[in-house]
C-alpha positions, -999 to +999 in steps of 0.1 A: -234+127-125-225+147-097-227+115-078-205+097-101-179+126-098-178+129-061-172+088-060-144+090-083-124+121-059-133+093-031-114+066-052-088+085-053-084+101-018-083+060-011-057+054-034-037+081-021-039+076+012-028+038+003+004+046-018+023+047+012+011+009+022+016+000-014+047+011-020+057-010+010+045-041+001+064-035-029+099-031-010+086-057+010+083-084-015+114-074-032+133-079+001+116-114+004+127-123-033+164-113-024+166-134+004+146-163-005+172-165-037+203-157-010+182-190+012+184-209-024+224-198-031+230-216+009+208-247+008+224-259-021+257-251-006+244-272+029+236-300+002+271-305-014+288-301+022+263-327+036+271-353+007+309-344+012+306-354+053+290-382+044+314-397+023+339-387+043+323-406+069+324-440+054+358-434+045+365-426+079+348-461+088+366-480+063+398-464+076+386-474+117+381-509+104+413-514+085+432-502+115+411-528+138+418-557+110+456-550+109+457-550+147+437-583+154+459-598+124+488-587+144+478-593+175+462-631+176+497-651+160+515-632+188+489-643+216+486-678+201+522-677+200+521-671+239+502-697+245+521-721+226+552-714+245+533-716+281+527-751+274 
């Protein structure tokens, strides 16, 4: 019994001594939780500004290309033209 007894008081000199450790992992994991949620909160708002740049990109594209349409539309009856008349 006396065995028993002087196991238990061992236990708890361990547990003790490991409160400090214990407590923090606690802190530790709370702090992990906080920013893994903050890490959540800013991926998602990467996400929506990553879909908005790349429709903004095509639209920037279709905007490049209209510009280059107009210009060649403008530009080839004016050089044809040119030619026309040096003949």
């Amino acid at each position: 019994m006396v065995l028993l007894a002087q196991l238990f008081r061992d236990v708890q000199q361990l547990v003790v001594a490991q409160e400090h450790n214990v407590i923090h992992m606690e802190q530790t994991s709370s702090q992990v939780v906080a920013e893994a949620e903050q890490a959540n909160v800013e991926l998602n708002d990467a996400t929506q500004k990553a879909a908005r740049l790349r429709r903004n990109k095509f639209r920037a594209l279709a905007i490049a290309f209209a510009l280059v349409l107009v210009i060649v539309t403008l530009a080839v009856p004016s050089i044809l033209l040119r030619r026309g008349n040096a003949k």
